[in-house]
N, C-alpha and C positions, 0 to 999 in steps of 0.2 A: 043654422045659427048656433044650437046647442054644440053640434061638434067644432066651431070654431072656436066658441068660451071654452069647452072643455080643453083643448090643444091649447088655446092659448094660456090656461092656470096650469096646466102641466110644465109647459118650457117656461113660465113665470117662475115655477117651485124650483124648477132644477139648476136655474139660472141663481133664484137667491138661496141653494147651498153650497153652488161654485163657490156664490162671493162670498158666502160665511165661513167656508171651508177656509180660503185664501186669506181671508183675513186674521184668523183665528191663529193659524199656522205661524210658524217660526220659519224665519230662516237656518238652513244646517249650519252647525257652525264644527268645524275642526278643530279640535285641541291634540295639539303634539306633546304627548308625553314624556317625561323622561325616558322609561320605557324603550318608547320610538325610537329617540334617538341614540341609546345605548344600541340597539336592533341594526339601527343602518351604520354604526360605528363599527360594530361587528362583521355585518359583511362587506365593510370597506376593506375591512382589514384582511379579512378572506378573498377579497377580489372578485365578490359576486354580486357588487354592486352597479346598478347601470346610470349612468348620466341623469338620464331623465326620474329615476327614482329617487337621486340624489339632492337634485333639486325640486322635485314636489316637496320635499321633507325641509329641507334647506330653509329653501324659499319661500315658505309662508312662514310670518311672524306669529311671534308666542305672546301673545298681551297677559297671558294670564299667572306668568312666572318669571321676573326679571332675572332668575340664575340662569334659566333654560334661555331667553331671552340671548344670553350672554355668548350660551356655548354655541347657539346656534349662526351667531356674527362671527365665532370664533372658526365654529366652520366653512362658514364663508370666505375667509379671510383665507383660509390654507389654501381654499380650491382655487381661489385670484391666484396667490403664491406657489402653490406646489400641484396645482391640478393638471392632466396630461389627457383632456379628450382624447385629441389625435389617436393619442399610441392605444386606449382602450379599445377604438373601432379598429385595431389592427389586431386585439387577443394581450395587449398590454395590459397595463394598471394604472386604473384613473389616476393615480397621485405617484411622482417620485418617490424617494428610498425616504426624503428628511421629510415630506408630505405626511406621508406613513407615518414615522416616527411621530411627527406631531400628534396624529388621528392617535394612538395607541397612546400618547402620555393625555388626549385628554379623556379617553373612552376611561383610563383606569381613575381619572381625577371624580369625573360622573358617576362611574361607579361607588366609590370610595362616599361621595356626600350620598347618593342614595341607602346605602349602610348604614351610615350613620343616621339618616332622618328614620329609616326602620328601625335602627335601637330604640331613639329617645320614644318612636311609638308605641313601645311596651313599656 
């Protein structure tokens, strides 16, 4: 009988630090940063970006920056517009020639506000 109480306040303890662990805990959350997405702008534009990396980044929402917010619908929009799967699994480039263009006037726009929010923070 004592080894059954003992067993059984053991898997009792370890059962209520599961639940107190789980409970306790947070869910992860992701946040895309500027940063990030300056990064995967980069090597879109280098050509060493892959679909699927594209869209992890892409495609989760930025609730916590309605500018990034912006650019990130805006890159949405070119890959609808100017995106070229296909040709990339062939050794091509995810995005046509005006594609591109686009990616590189907004990489330089992002850059350019990022700049500037690092001046005003000295």
């Amino acid at each position: 009988m004592a080894t059954f109480l003992l067993t059984f306040v053991v898997c009792l303890l370890i059962c209520g630090f599961m639940v107190a662990a789980l409970l306790l805990s947070r869910t992860p959350r992701y946040r895309t940063s500027a940063d990030d997405l300056l990064h995967l702008l980069d090597e879109t534009l280098e050509n060493r970006v892959s679909e699927a990396r594209w869209y992890t980044i892409v495609g989760y929402p930025i609730r916590h920056d309605p500018y990034l917010e912006n650019v990130r619908r805006r890159c949405q929009t070119i890959m609808d517009d100017h995106g070229q799967p296909w040709r990339f699994e062939q050794g091509g480039a995810l995005f046509s020639a005006a594609g591109l263009e686009e990616i590189h006037a907004l990489r330089e726009h992002l850059a350019a506000r990022l700049s500037l929010n690092d001046r005003r923070a000295f």
